[in-house]
C-alpha positions in Angstrom: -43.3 -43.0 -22.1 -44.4 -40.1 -20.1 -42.6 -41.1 -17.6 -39.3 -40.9 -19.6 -40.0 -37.6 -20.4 -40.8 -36.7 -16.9 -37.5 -38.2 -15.5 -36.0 -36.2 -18.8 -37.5 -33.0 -17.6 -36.5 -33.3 -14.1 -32.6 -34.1 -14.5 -32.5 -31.6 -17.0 -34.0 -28.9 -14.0 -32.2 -30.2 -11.8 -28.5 -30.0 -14.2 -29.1 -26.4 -15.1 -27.8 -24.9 -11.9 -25.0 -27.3 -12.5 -24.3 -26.0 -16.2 -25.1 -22.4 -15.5 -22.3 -22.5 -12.5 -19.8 -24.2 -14.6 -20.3 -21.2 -17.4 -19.9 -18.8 -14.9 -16.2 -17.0 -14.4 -16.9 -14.9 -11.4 -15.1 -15.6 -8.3 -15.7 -14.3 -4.9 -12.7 -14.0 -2.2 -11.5 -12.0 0.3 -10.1 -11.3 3.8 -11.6 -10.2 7.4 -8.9 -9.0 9.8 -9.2 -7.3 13.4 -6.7 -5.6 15.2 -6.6 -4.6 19.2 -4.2 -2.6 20.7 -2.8 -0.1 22.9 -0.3 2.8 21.8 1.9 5.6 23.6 0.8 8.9 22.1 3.8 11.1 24.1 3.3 13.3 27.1 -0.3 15.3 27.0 -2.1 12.7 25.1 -3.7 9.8 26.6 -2.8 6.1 25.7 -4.3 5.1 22.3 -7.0 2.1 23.2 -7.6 1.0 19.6 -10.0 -1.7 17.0 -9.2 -1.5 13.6 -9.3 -3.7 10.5 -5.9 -3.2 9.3 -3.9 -5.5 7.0 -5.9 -5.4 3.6 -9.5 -6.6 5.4 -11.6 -6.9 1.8 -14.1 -8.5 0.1 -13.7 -9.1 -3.7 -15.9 -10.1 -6.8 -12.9 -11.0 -10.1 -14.1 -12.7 -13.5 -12.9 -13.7 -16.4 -14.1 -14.2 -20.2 -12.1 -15.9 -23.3 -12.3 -13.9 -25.9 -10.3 -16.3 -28.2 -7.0 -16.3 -30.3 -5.0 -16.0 -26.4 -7.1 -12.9 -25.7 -9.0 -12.6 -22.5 -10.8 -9.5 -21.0 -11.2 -9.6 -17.0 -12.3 -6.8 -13.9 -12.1 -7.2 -10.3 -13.9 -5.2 -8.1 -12.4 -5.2 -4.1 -14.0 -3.2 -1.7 -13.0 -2.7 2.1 -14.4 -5.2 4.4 -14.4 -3.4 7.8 -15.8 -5.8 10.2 -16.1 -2.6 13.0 -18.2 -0.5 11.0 -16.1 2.3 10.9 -15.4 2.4 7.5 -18.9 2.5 5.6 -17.2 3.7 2.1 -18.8 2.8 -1.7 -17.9 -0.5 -3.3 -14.7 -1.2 -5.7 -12.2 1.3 -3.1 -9.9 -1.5 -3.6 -7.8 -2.8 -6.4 -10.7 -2.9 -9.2 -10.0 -2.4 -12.7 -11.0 -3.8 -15.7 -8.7 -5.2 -18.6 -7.2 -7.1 -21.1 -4.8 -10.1 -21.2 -3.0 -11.9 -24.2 0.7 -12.6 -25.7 1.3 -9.2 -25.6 1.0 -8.6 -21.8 -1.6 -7.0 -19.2 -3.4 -3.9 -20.0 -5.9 -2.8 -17.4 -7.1 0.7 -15.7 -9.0 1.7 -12.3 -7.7 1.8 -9.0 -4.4 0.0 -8.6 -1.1 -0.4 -6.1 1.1 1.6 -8.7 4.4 -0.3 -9.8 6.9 1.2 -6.9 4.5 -0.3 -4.1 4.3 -3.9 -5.7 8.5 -3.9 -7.0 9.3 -2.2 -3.1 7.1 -5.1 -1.8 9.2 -7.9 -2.8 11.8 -6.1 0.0 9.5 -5.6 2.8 9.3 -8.4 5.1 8.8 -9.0 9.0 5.9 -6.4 9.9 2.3 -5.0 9.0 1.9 -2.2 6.8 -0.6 -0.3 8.5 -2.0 -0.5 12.3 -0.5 -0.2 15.0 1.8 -2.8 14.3 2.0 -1.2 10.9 5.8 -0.2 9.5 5.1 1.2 6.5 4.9 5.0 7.9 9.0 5.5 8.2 10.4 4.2 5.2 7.4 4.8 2.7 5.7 7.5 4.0 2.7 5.2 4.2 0.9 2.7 2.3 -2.7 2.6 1.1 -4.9 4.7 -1.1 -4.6 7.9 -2.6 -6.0 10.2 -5.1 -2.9 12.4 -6.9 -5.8 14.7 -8.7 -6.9 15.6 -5.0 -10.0 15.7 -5.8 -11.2 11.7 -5.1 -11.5 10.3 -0.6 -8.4 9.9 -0.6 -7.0 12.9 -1.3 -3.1 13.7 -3.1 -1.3 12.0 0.2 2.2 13.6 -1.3 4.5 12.0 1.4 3.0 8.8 0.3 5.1 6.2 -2.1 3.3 2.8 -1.0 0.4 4.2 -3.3 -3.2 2.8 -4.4 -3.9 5.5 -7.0 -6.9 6.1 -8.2 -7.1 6.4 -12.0 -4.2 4.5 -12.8 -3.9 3.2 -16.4 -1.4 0.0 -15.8 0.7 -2.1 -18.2 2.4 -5.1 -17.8 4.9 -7.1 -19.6 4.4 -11.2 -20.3 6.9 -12.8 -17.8 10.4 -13.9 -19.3 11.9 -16.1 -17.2 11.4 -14.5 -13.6 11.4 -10.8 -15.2 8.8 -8.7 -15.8 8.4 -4.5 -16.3 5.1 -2.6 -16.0 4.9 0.9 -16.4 1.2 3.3 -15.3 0.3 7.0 -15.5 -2.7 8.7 -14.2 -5.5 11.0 -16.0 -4.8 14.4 -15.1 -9.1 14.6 -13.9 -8.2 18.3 -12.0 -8.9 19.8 -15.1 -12.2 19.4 -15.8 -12.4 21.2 -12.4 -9.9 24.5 -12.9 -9.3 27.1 -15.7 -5.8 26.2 -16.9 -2.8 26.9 -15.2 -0.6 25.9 -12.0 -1.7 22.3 -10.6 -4.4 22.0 -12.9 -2.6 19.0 -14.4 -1.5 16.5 -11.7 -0.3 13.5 -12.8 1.3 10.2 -11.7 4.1 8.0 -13.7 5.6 4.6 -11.9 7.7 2.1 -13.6 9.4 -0.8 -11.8 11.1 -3.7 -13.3 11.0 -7.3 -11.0 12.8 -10.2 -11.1 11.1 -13.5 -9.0 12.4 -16.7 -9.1 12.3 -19.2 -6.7 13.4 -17.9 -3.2 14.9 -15.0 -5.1 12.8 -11.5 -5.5 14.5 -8.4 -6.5 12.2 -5.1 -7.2 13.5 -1.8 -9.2 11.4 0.9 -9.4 11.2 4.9 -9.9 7.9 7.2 -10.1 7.2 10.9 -10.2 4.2 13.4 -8.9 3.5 16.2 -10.7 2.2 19.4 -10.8 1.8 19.1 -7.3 0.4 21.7 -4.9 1.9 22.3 -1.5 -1.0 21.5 0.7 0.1 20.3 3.6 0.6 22.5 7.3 4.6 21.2 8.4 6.3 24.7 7.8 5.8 28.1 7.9 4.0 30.5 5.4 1.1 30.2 2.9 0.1 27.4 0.7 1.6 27.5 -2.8 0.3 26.6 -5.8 3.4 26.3 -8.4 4.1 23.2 -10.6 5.9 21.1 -8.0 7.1 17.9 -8.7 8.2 15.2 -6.5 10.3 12.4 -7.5 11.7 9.1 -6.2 13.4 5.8 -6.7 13.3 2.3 -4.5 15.4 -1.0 -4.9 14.1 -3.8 -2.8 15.5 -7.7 -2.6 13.9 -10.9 -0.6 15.2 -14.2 -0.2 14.3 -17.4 1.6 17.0 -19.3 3.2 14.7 -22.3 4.1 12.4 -21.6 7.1 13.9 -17.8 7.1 12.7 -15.0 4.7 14.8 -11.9 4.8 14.5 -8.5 3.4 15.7 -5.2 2.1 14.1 -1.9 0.9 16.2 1.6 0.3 14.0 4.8 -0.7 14.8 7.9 -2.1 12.9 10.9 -2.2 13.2 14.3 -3.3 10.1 17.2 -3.2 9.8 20.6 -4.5 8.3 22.9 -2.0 8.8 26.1 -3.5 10.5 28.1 -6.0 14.0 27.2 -6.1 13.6 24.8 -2.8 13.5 21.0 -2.2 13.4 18.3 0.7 15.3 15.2 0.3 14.9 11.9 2.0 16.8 8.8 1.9 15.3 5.6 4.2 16.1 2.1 4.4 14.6 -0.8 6.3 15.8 -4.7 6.8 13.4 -7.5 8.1 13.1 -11.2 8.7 10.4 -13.8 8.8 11.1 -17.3 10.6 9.2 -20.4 10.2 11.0 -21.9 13.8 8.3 -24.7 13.8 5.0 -26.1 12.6 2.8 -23.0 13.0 5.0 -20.6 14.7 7.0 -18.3 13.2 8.9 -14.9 14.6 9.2 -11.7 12.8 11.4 -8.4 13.1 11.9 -5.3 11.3 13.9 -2.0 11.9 13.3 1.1 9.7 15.3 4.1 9.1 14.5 7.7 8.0 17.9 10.2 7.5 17.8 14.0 8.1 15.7 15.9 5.6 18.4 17.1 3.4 18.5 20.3 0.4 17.6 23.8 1.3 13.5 23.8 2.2 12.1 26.0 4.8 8.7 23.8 5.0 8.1 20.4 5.4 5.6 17.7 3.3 2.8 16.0 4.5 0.5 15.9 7.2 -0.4 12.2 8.4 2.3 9.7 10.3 5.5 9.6 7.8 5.3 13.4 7.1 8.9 15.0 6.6 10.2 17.6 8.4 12.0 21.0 7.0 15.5 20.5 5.8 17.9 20.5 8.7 19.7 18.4 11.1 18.4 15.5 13.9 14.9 15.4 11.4 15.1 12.0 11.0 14.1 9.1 13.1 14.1 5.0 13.1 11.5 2.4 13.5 11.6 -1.1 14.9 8.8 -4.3 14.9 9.0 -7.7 16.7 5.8 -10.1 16.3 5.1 -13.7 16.8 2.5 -15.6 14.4 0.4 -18.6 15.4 -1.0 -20.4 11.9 -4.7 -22.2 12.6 -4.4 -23.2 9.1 -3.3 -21.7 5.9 -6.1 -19.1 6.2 -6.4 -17.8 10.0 -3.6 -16.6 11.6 -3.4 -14.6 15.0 -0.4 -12.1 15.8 0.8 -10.4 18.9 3.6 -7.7 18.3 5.1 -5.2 19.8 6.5 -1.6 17.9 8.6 1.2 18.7 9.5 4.6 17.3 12.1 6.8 17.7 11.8 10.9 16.5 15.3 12.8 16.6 15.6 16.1 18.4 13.8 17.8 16.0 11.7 15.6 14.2 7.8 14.8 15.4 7.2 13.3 12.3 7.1 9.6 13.4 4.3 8.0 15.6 2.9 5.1 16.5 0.0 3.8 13.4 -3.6 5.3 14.4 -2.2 7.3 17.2 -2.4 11.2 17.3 -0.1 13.4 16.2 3.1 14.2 19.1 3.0 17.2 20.6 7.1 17.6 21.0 9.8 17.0 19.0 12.5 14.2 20.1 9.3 12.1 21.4 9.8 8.1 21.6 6.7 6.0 21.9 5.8 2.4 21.7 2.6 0.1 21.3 1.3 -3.5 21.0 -1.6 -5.2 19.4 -3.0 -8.4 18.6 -4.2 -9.0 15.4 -6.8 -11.5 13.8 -6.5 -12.4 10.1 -9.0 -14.7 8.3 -9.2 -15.2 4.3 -11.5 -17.1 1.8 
């Protein structure tokens, strides 16, 4: 008899782990990535001899609890997983939120890629986003995070449309067949920091309305800034701090034709940058991915930025993707051509090449990672190789 009960005891001991793990929703994933490369940085600046963990390199804890009736609360928290050390910021920088699922959609809040970055993703195909063999500069004026109150790591990044805002309160329609809307908005956090008054209420709106469907995706999408404060150095005169608002609109459509994946994006943009001036943009970019055989596939992309058009003296933005004053030969063009070797569905290695092209008077395009150029009309190029690994 006793020793029934021992053998009793000891499965039970040994089943607990067992039940315990079975109980418990929390998931962990992620990515490592690793890039090497050289760049062109223009006459008067040396070449660019870069590492960097570009591409989305995270690690991620996601979880989810029934609640009952359809209704199911869940949070992810993603952090940057930056195998260099370079990057040594807090946890949950990523997308992390927490939320609510049911019949009646998604509700969720933290920090988020806003609707215009996921809808203008469905378009962009056949280059990185950021890197050196990043594209996402020229046509979106940059992807990654960013903090419209200013006052978060981040920081307002205006010239930026490819946005993961902090703050952002996110909905999202159930999915009827292939479509789906979603609509955010930010908390206006500046001001708890500000007497009232101009800038003291920034504020971020995105909707975007998708279609996916087989090898069909088609994103629509339109999002505002504002109360925005100029704050960036392109131009001449002081910083101002009216209520400026920026505005813009994307439409993006990919489609696979078997082992090829094409793809379209068209941006545009329009920024107050003073009383009674504005700065308008208009880019467009086309790209293909192709599966030739087995595990190798060959990718291309070219990206277009027109003149800054409308009547401002100053320019927006700071960073790579910044837009000049309004005026002729301001624009410039992009273009990406990479080859992919697949290990297995979760490690991949790339080698690609990039080029950029500024017009006369336009140094607003460079190379990812590389310095700012020093003349206007410069043309550089770079290559890289770049690592990817996922669990």
């Amino acid at each position: 008899m006793e020793k029934r009960i021992l053998a009793v005891a000891v499965a039970g001991a040994l089943a607990a782990p067992a039940i315990v793990a079975a109980q418990s929703t929390v998931q962990i994933y992620g990515r490592v990535t690793y890039e090497w490369g050289r760049a062109d940085q223009g006459p008067g600046r040396p070449t660019l001899d870069n590492a960097d963990t570009p591409g989305g390199s995270a690690i991620g804890f996601k979880g989810v609890e029934q609640l009952g009736g359809g209704l199911s609360a869940w949070f992810q928290c993603e952090s940057s997983a930056d195998i260099t050390g370079f990057d040594t910021s807090s946890i949950c920088t990523r997308n992390s939120a927490v939320g609510f699922r049911g019949g009646f959609g998604n509700v969720f809040a933290g920090k988020w890629d806003t609707p215009m970055k996921r809808a203008m993703g469905l378009g962009t195909v056949g280059a990185e986003e950021t890197g050196i063999l990043g594209m996402s500069f020229l046509p979106f004026g940059g992807s990654g995070g960013a903090d419209i109150s200013g006052i978060g790591v981040d920081a307002q990044q205006r010239q930026r449309w490819k946005r993961r805002e902090s703050n952002l309160m996110t909905y999202e329609t159930p999915k009827f067949g292939g479509f789906q809307a979603m609509g955010a908005v930010t908390a206006a956090n500046r001001t708890s920091a500000s007497v009232d008054g101009p800038n003291t209420q920034t504020r971020l709106w995105s909707i975007a309305g998708t279609y996916v469907n087989g090898p069909l995706g088609v994103g629509l999408a339109y999002e505002r800034h504002n109360d925005m404060g100029y704050g960036g150095t392109t131009g001449a005169g002081p910083a101002i701090t009216g209520d400026l608002d920026d505005r813009a609109w994307g439409a993006a459509v990919g489609y696979r034709f078997g082992p090829v994946k094409v793809g379209v994006t068209y941006m545009d943009m329009k920024y107050e940058t003073g009383p009674g001036q504005e700065l308008k943009k208009r880019t467009w970019g086309i790209g293909a991915d192709w599966t030739i055989a087995g595990p190798h596939m060959v990718s291309i992309q070219y990206a277009n930025a027109g003149n800054s058009r409308g009547n401002s003296t100053r320019g927006i933005g700071t960073g790579n993707g910044a837009a000049e004053a309004s005026g002729g030969n301001t624009g410039g063009d992009a273009w990406s051509l990479g080859y992919t070797y697949s290990f297995s569905k979760r490690t991949t290695l790339r080698l690609g090449y990039v080029r950029v092209d500024n017009d006369n008077n336009s140094n607003s395009y460079r190379i990812g990672n590389a310095a700012s150029l020093l003349r206007n009309g410069e043309n550089v190029d770079g290559w890289a190789f770049l690592v990817k690994h996922n669990f």
